[in-house]
N, C-alpha and C positions, 0 to 999 in steps of 0.2 A: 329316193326313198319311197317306199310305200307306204302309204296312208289306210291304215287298217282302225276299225272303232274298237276307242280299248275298253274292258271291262267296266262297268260304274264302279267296282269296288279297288280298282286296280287308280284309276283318276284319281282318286282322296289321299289315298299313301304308296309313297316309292316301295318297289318290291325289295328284300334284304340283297338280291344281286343287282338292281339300279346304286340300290346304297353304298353299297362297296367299287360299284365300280365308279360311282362319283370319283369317293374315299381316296383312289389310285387316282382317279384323274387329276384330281387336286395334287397327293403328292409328287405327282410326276412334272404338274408345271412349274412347284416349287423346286422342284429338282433341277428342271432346265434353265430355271431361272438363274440359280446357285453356277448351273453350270455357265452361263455367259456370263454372271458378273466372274468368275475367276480365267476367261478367257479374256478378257477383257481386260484385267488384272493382269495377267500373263503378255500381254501384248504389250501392255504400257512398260513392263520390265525387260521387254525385248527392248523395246526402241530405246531403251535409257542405257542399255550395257551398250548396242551398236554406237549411239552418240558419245558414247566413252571410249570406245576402238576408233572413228572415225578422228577423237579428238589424240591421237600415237599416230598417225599416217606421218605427219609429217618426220615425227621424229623413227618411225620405221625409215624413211626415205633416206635422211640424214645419212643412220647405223647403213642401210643396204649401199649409199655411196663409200661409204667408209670401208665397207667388207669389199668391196669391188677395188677400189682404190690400193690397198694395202695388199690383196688375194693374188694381183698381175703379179708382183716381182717371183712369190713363191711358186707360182701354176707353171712359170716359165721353165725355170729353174728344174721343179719336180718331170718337166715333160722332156727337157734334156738328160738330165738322169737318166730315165726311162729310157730313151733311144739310147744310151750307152752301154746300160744294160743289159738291152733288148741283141744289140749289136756284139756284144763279151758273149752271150747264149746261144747265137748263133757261130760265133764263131767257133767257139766249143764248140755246139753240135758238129757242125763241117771237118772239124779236128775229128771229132771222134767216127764220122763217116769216112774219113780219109785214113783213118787206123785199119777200119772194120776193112774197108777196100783195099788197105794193101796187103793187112793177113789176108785176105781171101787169093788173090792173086800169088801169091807167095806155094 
């Protein structure tokens, strides 16, 4: 900063633009102040919902052994189907490739 000599008249009273810009400065620290105490608010409410998810882990665990557990017979099952399926659609198709080739040939 430069150090310039200020007015004698300017010394005694702040000018109406020092004034106002106090004015903001002040409401700006109380603003950021408003703004950390509700960051700080906000942070305490985080960690309190996480220690409430943290406190279902176990019982997530449980449910997830239980969906795994019961999910085998079904998945097996479903994946044989499928290959039966899959195997009936092809053989169609081959049937109907074997039509198409013998009209043609014909």
């Amino acid at each position: 900063m430069s150090t310039t000599p200020a007015p004698k008249n300017r010394a005694s009273s702040p000018t109406v633009f020092e004034q106002q810009r106090a004015e903001l400065v002040r409401e700006i620290a109380v603003g950021m102040e408003q703004v950390l105490q509700n960051i700080n608010r906000l942070n305490r409410n985080l960690e309190s919902i996480i220690s409430v998810g943290n406190e279902f882990g176990s019982v997530e665990a449980l449910w997830s052994q239980f969906e795994n557990f019961m999910g085998r017979p079904g998945d097996e099952t479903e994946a044989q189907e499928r290959q039966k399926s899959g195997h009936q659609d092809v053989d169609h198709s081959q049937l109907h490739e074997q039509e198409m080739g013998d009209g043609e040939d014909r």
